[in-house]
Each structure stands twice: as structure tokens, then as C-alpha cells.
C-alpha positions as CSV (number, residue, x, y, z in Angstrom):
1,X,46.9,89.1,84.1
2,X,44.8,87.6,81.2
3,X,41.3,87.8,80.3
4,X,39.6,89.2,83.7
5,X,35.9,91.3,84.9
6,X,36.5,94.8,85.4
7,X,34.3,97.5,86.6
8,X,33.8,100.4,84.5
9,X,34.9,102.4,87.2
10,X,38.3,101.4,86.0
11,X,38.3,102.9,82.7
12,X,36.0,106.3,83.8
13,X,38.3,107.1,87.0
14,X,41.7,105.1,87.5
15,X,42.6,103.8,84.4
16,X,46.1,104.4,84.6
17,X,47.5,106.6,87.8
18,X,44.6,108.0,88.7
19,X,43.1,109.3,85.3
20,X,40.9,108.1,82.8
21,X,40.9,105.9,80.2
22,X,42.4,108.2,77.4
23,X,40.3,107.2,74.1
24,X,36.5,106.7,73.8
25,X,34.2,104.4,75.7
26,X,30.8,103.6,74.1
27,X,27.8,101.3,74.9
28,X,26.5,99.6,71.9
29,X,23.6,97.2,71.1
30,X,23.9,95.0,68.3
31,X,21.0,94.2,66.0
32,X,19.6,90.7,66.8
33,X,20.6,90.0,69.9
34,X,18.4,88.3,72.2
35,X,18.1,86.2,75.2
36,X,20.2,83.0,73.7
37,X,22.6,85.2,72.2
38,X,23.3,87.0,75.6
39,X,23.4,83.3,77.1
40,X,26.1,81.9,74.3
41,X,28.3,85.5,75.0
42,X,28.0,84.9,78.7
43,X,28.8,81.3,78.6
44,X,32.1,81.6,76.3
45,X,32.9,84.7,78.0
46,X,33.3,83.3,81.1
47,X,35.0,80.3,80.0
48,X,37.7,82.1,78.7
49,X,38.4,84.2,81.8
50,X,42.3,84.3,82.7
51,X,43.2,83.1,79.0
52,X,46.1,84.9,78.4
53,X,46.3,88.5,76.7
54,X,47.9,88.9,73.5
55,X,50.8,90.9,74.3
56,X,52.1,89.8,71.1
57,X,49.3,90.6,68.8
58,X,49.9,94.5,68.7
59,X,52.9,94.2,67.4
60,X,51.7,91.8,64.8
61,X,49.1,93.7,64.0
62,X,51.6,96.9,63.6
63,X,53.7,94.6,61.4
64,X,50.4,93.7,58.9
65,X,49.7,97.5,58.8
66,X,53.1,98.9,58.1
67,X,54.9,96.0,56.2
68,X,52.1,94.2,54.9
69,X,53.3,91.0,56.1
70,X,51.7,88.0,58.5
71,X,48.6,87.0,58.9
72,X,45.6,86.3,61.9
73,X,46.2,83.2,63.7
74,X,43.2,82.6,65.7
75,X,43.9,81.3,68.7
76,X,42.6,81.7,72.5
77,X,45.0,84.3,73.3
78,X,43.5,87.8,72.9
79,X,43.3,91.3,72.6
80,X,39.9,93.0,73.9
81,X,38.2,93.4,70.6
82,X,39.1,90.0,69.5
83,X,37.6,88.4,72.6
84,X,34.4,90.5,71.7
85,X,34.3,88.8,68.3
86,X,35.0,85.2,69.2
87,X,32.4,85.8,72.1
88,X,30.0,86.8,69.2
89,X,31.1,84.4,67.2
90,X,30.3,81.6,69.3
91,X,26.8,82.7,70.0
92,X,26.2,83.0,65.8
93,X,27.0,86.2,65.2
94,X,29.9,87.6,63.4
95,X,31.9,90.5,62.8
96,X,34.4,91.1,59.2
97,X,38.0,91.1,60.2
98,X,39.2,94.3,58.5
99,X,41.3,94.2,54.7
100,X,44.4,94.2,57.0
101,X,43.1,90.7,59.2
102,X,42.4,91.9,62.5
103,X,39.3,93.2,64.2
104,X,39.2,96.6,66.4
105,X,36.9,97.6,68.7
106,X,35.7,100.5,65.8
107,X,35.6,97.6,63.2
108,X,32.5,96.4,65.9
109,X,31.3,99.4,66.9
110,X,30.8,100.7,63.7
111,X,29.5,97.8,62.3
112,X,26.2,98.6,60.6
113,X,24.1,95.5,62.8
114,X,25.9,97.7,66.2
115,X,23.9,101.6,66.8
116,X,26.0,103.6,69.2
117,X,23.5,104.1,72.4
118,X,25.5,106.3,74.3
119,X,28.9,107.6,74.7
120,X,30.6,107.7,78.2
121,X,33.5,109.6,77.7
């Protein structure tokens, strides 16, 4: 499918058959971020709707983890956390890719510029 909008409502009720989104779901604010930033987020954002999804890059990543081999291509294919980062990162702001070159959604969230503001589930 790519790079689409979904409603939250997807993760919180019918994720996958029905039920839930199995791991955690947060809302976040990162330090800094004001009306421009929104506006360079939204613009890239958008533009990149229906790039393709990194099938791919999980088992990369699995690869740099377990055999210590490869490295992060950037490119405009994606997994979700690595569109949040280039979305950032084309407004000015950016996140470290971890010691093993990729970014997760925790590598963000717990990012000491991100508080957690709540957690949904």
C-alpha cells in the first residue's frame, strides 16, 4: 500500500482482525516545535504519501542487529519511524540513528528533546 493517512481508530480497535494494535501507542511533543516546523512536517509528509513501504528494511535491520553486517541506505522507501525522522529532518530537526544505524519509533520517543504526553494503550 505505501505511505498512507490512517485514523487512529485503526490501531485502538481493528488493527489486525478486529483487535488492537498489540504494542504501545503514545502521543509525544517534541521540544521546539512550532508553527514552521509543523508546516515543513506537513508539507514533506504529504509529499511522500503512497512512497512505497520498506518491506525490505526489517530484515535488514534484523541482519545489522544479529550479524553485524550492512548498513542504512537512505532512500524514500520507508518504515514508520524512518518516515517520522526524514519528516523531522526536513523541517530541521533531527533524530540519532541508533549504534546499530536505524531509527525506531523508541529511539524518537525517548529522545530527550520528545516528553511522553500521554499513553493510549
Amino acid at each position: 500500500m505505501g505511505v498512507r493517512f490512517a485514523p487512529l481508530s485503526k490501531y485502538t480497535v481493528d488493527y489486525e482482525k478486529g483487535k488492537a494494535y498489540k504494542g504501545r501507542l503514545v502521543i509525544a511533543r517534541r521540544k521546539g516545535v512550532n508553527s514552521g516546523v509543523v508546516n515543513g512536517l506537513a508539507e514533506f509528509g504529504i509529499d511522500e504519501l503512497t512512497r512505497p513501504y520498506d518491506k525490505d528494511e526489517i530484515g535488514k535491520i534484523l541482519a545489522r542487529l544479529t550479524l553485524g553486517i550492512g548498513k542504512k541506505e537512505r532512500d524514500r522507501e520507508y518504515i514508520c519511524s524512518e518516515l517520522v525522522y526524514e519528516c523531522f529532518a526536513k523541517a530541521g530537526i533531527e533524530f540519532e540513528y541508533d549504534k546499530d544505524g536505524f531509527v525506531s519509533p523508541e529511539n524518537i520517543w525517548r529522545n530527550e528533546q520528545v516528553s511522553l504526553v500521554a499513553r493510549i494503550q
